[in-house]
C-alpha positions as CSV (number, residue, x, y, z in Angstrom):
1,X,279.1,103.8,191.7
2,X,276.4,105.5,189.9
3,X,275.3,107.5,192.4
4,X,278.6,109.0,193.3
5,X,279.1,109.7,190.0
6,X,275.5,111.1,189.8
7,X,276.0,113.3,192.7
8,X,279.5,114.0,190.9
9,X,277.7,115.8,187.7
10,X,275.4,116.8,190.1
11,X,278.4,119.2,191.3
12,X,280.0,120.1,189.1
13,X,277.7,120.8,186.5
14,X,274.2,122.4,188.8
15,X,275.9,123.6,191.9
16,X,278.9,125.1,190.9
17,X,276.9,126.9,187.8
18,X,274.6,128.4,191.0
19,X,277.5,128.9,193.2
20,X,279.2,131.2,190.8
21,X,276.1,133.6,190.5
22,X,276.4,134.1,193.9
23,X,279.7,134.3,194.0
24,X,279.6,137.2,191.4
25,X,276.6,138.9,193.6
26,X,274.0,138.9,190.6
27,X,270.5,138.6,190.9
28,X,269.5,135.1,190.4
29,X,266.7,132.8,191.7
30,X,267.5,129.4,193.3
31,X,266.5,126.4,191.2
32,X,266.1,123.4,193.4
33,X,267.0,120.4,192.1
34,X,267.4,116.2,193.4
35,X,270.2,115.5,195.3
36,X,270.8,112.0,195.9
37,X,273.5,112.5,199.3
38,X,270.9,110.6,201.0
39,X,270.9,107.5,198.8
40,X,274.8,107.4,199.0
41,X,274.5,107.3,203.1
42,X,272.0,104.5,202.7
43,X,274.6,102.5,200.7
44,X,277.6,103.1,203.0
45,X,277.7,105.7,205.4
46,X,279.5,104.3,208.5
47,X,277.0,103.1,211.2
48,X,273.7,102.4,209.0
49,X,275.2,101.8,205.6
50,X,274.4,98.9,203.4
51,X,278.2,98.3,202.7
52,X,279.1,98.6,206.3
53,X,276.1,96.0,208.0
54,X,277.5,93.7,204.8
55,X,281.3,94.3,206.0
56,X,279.3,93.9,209.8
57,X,278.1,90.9,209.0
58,X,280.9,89.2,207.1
59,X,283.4,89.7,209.4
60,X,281.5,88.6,212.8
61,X,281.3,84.7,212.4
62,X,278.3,82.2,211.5
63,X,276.4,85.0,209.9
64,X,274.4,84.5,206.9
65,X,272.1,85.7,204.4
66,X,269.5,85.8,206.6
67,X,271.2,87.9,209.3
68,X,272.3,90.1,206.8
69,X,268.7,90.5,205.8
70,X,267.3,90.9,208.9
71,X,269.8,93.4,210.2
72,X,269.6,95.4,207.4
73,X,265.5,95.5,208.1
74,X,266.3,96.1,211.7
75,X,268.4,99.4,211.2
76,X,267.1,100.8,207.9
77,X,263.4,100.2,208.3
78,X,261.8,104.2,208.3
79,X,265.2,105.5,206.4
80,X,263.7,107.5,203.2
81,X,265.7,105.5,200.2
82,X,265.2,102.2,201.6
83,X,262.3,100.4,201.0
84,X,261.0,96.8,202.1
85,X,257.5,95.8,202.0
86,X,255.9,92.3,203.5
87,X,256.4,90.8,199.9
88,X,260.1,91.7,199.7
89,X,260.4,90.6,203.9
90,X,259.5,87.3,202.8
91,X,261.7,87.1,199.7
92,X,264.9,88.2,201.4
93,X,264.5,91.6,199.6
94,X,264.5,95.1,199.8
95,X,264.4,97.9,197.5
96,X,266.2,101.5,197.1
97,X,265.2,104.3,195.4
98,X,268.0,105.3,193.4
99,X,268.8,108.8,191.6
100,X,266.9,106.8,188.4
101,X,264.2,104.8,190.4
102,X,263.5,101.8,192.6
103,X,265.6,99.2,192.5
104,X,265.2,95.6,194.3
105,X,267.9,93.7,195.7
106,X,267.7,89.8,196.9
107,X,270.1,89.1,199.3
108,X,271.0,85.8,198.5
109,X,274.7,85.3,198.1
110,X,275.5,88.8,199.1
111,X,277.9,87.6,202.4
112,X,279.5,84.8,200.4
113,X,280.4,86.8,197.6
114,X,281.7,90.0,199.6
115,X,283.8,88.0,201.5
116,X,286.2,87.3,198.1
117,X,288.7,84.9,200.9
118,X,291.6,83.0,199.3
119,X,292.6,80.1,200.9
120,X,295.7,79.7,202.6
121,X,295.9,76.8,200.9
122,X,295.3,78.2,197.6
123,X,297.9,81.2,197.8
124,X,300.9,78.3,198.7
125,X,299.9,75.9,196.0
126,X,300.4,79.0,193.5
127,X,303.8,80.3,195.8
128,X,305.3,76.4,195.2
129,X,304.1,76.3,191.5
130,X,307.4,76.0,188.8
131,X,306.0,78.8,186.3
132,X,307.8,82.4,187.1
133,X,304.8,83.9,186.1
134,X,302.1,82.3,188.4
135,X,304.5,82.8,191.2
136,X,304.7,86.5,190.7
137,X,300.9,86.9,190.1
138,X,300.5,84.7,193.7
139,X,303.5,87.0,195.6
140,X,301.2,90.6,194.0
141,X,297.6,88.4,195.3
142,X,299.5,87.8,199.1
143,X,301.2,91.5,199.1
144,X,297.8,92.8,198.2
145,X,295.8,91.1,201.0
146,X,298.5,92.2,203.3
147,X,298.2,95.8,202.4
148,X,294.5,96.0,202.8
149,X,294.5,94.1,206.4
150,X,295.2,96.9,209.1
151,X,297.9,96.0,211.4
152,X,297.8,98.5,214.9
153,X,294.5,99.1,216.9
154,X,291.9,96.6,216.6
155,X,291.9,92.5,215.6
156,X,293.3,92.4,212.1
157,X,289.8,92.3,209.9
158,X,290.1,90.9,206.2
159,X,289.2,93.2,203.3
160,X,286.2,92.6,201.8
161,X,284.6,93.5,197.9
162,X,282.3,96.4,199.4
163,X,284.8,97.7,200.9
164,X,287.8,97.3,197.7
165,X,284.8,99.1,195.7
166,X,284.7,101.4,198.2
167,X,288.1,102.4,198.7
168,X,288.4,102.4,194.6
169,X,285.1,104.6,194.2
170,X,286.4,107.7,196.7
171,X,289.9,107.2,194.3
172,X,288.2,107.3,191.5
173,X,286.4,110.4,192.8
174,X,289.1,112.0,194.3
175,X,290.9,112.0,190.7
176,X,287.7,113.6,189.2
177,X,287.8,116.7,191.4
178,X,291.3,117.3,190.4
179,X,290.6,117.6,186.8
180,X,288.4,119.3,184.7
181,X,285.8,116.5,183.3
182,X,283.7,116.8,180.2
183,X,280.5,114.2,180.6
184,X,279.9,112.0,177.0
185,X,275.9,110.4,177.7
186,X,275.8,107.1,176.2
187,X,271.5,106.8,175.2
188,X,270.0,103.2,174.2
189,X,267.3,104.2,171.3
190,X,265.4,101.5,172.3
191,X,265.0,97.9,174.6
192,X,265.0,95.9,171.6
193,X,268.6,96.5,170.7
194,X,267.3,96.5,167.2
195,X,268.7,99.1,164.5
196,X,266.6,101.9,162.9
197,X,264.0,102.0,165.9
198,X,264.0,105.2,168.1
199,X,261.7,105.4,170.9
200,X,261.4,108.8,171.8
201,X,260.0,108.0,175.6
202,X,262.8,105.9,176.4
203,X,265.3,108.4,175.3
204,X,263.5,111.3,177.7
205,X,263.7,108.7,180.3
206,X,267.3,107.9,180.0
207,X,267.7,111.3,180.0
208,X,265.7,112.8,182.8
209,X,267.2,109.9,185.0
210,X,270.9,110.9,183.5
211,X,270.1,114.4,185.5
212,X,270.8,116.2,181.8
213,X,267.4,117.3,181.9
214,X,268.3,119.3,185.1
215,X,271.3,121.1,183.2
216,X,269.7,121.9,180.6
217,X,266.8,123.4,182.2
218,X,269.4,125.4,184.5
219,X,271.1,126.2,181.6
220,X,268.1,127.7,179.9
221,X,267.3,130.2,182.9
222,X,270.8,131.2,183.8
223,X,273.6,132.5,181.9
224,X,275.2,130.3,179.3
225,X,278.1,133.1,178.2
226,X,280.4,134.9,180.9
227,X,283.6,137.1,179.7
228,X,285.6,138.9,182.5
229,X,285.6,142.5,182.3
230,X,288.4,143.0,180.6
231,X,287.3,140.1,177.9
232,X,284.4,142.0,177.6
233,X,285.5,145.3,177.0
234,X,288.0,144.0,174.2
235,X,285.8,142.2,172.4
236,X,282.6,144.7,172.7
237,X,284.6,148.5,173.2
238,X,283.6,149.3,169.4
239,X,279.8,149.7,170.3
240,X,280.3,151.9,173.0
241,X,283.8,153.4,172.2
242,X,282.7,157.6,171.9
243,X,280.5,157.4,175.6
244,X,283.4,155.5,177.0
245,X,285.9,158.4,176.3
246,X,283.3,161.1,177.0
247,X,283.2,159.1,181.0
248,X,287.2,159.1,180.5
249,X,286.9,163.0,180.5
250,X,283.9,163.4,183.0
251,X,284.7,164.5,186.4
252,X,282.8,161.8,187.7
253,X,284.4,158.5,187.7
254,X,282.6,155.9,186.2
255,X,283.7,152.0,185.6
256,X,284.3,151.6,181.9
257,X,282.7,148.2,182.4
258,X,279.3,150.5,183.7
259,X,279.8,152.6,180.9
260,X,280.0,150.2,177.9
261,X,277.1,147.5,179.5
262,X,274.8,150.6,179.6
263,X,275.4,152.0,176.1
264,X,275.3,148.2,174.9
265,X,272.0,147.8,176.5
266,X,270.4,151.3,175.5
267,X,271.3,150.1,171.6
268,X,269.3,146.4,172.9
269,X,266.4,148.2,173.8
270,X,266.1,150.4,171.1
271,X,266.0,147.4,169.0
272,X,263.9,145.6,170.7
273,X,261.2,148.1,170.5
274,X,261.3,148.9,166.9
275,X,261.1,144.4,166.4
276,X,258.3,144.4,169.3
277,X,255.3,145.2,170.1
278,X,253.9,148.0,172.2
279,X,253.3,145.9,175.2
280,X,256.8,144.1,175.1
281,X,258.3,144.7,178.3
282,X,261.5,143.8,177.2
283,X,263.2,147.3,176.0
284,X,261.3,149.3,178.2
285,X,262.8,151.9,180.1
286,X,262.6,150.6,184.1
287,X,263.3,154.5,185.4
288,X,262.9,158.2,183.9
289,X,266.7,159.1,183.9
290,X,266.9,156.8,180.6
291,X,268.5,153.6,183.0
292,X,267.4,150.2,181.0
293,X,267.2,147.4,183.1
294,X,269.8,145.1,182.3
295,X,267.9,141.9,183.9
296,X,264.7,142.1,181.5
297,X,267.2,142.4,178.8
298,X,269.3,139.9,179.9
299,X,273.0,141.0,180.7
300,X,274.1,141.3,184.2
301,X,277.6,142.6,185.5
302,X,279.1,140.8,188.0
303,X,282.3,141.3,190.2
304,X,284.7,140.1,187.7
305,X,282.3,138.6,185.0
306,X,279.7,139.8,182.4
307,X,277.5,137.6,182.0
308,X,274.5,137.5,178.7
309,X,271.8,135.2,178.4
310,X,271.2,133.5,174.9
311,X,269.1,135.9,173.5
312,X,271.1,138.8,174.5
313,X,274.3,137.1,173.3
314,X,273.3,136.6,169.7
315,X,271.9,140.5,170.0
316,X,275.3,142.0,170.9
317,X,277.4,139.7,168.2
318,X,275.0,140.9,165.6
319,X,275.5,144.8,166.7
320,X,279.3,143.7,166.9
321,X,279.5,141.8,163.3
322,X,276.7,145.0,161.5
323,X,279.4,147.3,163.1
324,X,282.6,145.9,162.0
325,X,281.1,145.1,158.4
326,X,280.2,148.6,158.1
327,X,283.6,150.1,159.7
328,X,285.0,147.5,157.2
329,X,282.7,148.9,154.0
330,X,284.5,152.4,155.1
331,X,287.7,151.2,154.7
332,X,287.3,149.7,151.6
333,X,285.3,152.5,150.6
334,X,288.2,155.6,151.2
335,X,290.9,152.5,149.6
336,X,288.8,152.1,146.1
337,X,288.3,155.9,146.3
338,X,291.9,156.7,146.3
339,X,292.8,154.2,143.9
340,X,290.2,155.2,141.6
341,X,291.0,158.9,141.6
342,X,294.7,158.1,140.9
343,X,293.2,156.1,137.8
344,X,291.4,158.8,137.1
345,X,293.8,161.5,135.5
346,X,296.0,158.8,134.0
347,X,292.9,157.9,131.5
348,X,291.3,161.1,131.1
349,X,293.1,162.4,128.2
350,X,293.1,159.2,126.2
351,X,289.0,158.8,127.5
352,X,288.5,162.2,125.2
353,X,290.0,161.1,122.4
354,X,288.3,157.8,122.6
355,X,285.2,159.6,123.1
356,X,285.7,161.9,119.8
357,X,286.2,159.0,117.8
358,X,283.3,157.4,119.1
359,X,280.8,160.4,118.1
360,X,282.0,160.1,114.8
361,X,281.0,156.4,114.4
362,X,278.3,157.4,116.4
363,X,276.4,159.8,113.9
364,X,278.2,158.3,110.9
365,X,275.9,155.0,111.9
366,X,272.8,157.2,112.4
367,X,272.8,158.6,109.2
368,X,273.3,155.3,107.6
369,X,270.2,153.7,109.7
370,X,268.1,157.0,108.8
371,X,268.5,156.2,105.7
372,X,268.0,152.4,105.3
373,X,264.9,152.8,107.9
374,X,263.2,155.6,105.3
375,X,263.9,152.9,102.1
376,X,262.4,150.1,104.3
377,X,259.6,151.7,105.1
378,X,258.7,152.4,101.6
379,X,259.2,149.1,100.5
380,X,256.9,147.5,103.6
381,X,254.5,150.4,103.0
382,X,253.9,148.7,98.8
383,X,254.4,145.3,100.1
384,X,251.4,145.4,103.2
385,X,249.4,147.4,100.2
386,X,249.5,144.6,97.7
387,X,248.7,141.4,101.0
388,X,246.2,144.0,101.7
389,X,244.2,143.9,98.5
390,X,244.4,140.3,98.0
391,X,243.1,139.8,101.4
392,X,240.5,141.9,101.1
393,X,239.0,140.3,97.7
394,X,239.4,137.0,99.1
395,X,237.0,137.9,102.2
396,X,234.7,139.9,99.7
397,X,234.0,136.6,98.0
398,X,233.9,134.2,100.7
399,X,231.8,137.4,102.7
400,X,229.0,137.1,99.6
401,X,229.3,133.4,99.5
402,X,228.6,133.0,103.4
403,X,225.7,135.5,102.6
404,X,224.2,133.9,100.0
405,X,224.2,130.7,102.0
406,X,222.8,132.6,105.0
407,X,219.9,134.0,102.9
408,X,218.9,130.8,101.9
409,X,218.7,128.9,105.0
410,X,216.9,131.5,106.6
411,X,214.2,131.6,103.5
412,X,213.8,128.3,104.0
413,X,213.8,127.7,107.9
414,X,210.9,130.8,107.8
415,X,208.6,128.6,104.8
416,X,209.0,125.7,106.8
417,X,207.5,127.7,109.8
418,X,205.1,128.8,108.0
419,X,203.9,125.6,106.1
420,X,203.9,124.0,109.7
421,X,201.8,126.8,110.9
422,X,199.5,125.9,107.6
423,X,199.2,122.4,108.6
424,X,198.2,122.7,112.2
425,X,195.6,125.4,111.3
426,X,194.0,122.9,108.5
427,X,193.9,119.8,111.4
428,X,192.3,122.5,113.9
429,X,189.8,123.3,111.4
430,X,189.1,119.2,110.6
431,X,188.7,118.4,114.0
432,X,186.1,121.7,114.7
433,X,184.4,120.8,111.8
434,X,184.3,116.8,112.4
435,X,183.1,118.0,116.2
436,X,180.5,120.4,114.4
437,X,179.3,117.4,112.4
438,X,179.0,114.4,114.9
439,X,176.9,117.1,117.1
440,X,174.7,118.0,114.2
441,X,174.2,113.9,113.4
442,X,173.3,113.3,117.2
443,X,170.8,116.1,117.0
444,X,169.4,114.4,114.2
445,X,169.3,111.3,115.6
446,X,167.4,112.8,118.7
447,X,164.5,114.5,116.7
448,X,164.0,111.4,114.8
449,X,163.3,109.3,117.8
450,X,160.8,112.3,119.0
451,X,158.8,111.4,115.5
């Protein structure tokens, strides 16, 4: 089931995004990408499928776990998906390699439980119960098994659970291509189950396997926003609205589509290479008759579509939102204009009178200021005089105390200089003279000894 529904998203959401570029006849590069049809014939493709050797198997009679087993390595041995080793041979096992990864599988149980029989016995004890209501759910059981059982061709064979899944998987499918589905992704944030724990590998892994990766990434390079031509032109005609009706009136016919992409993407480029550098290729100018090329900056015209990559999008809605706030800034402009001038003459008599009155206040309050600034400044002129002075004799006589004190401590820092200078030239003069003596006393001593 997941795979169909894999190869499902697959379709609608990668191939039918490609399909459409080609379908427009725009330049666009093929992205590869996994498709898992192969896995979905390995599970039941008529002839070699899993479901259809299990059907095989329990319909033909004295079959068993082990013949399942051993058919299934008999015909699917080699196949790409399928997988079964000497370790899995032994165990009854086998493994395919799903859209998300390899998968084992143990047969045991597999024939008994696809079977799904009710007795005969079974269905008539329910038929010949007394409760209404377990006789109608045993009538809908017997008129289901009789629908599913074929009655022309062949031997009557019974339905089986692989094949009920079956038939309720191509429904299922069959219902999906009739609408128009929008996939939710359910992510676990971690094995644990535990709250406040995200485990950003796990989440990459759920969604690389979920295939989400894959749109995204085709997403990314194609064209997320398409309008049809005549979307396009309604929604964009006020950036390019004076060359379109200059084409209108040229004798050569152009497209109005033509005309409006071009102008849109001449203004693109021109921004692009005041915001860029001088090696940006994007902007450029591909040829010399002033032709931009529309792929670098990312807008291409298709049959009936336009279609703009991100970047270029969010461009060409800001040139679209700068123009209408300035075309609205006009209007408002020439509104307040007109509704100001009309103003205007109904208060221009009663401004000059206002204004009259005024200047007399005016000059009336000058004078008075004049005046009260001349007194003031008198009166601060006496008043800083008077601080002045006693400031002044107050540093004089701490000035001559701080002297005074100076003086002093300088007369006697220089005596005691000098007395220490006295000192160390008297114990020079002891010690050369004590030196002198012991000298002469050894002399002495010497000539005596020579007597």
């Amino acid at each position: 089931c997941n795979e169909a529904l894999q190869q499902q998203f697959n379709l609608f959401v990668l191939k039918n995004e490609q399909d459409e570029y080609e379908q427009e006849g725009i330049k666009w590069s093929f992205i590869s990408f996994p498709d898992n049809q192969d896995a979905l014939d390995l599970i039941w493709k008529k002839g070699y499928g899993i479901l259809n050797i299990l059907d095989d198997q329990c319909r033909a009679p004295g079959t068993t776990d082990k013949t399942f087993a051993n058919d299934l390595y008999q015909k699917l041995t080699g196949k790409p998906r399928f997988e079964a080793n000497f370790r899995q041979v032994g165990a009854r096992q086998f493994g395919v390699f799903h859209y998300a990864g390899l998968v084992e599988y143990e047969t045991d149980g597999f024939v008994e439980k696809n079977r799904d029989e009710l007795p005969k016995e079974a269905s008539d004890l329910l038929l010949s119960s007394s409760s209404k209501f377990v006789k109608e759910l045993a009538s809908i059981i017997k008129s289901t098994s009789a629908q599913d059982k074929p009655t022309s061709g062949r031997a009557k064979k019974n339905a089986t659970v692989g094949g009920h899944f079956a038939k309720q998987l191509q429904e299922l499918r069959a219902k999906i291509d009739l609408t128009s589905p929008h996939y939710v992704r359910c992510l676990k944030p971690n094995a644990q189950l535990v709250p406040d724990n995200f485990d950003p590998q796990m989440i990459v892994e759920q969604l690389r396997c979920a295939g989400v990766v894959e749109a995204v990434r085709v997403s990314r390079v194609g064209y997320p926003q398409r309008y049809s031509h005549s979307q396009f032109i309604s929604r964009y005609r006020t950036l390019g609205i004076r060359e379109m009706k200059k084409a209108a009136k040229a004798k050569t016919k152009v497209k109005p589509i033509a005309v409006l992409v071009d102008t849109i993407a001449k203004k693109m480029a021109l921004i692009d290479s005041k915001a860029s550098s001088a090696d940006d290729k994007v902007g450029k100018k591909s040829k010399s008759d002033g032709k931009v090329d529309l792929l670098a900056i990312g807008v291409q015209v298709g049959k009936t579509k336009v279609f703009l990559r991100r970047r270029a999008f969010d461009i060409i809605e800001k040139m679209r939102k700068d123009f209408m706030v300035s075309a609205a800034r006009k209007v408002q402009a020439v509104a307040r204009g007109y509704i100001q001038y009309r103003s205007f003459n109904e208060y221009s008599e009663a401004n000059l009178q206002l204004q009259c009155w005024t200047r007399v206040i005016i000059s009336e309050r000058k004078v008075q200021t004049a005046r009260e600034c001349f007194n003031a400044t008198r009166i601060q002129t006496a008043y800083r005089k008077f601080t002045a002075r006693q400031k002044y004799n107050q540093i004089l006589v701490i000035a001559r105390w701080c002297q005074r004190m100076q003086r002093g401590a300088a007369g006697r820092a220089q005596y005691k200089a000098v007395d220490r200078l006295r000192r160390a030239a008297i114990s020079v003069q002891c010690a050369v003279r004590v030196r002198k003596a012991v000298q002469m006393l050894e002399s002495l001593k010497a000539e005596a000894k020579n007597l």
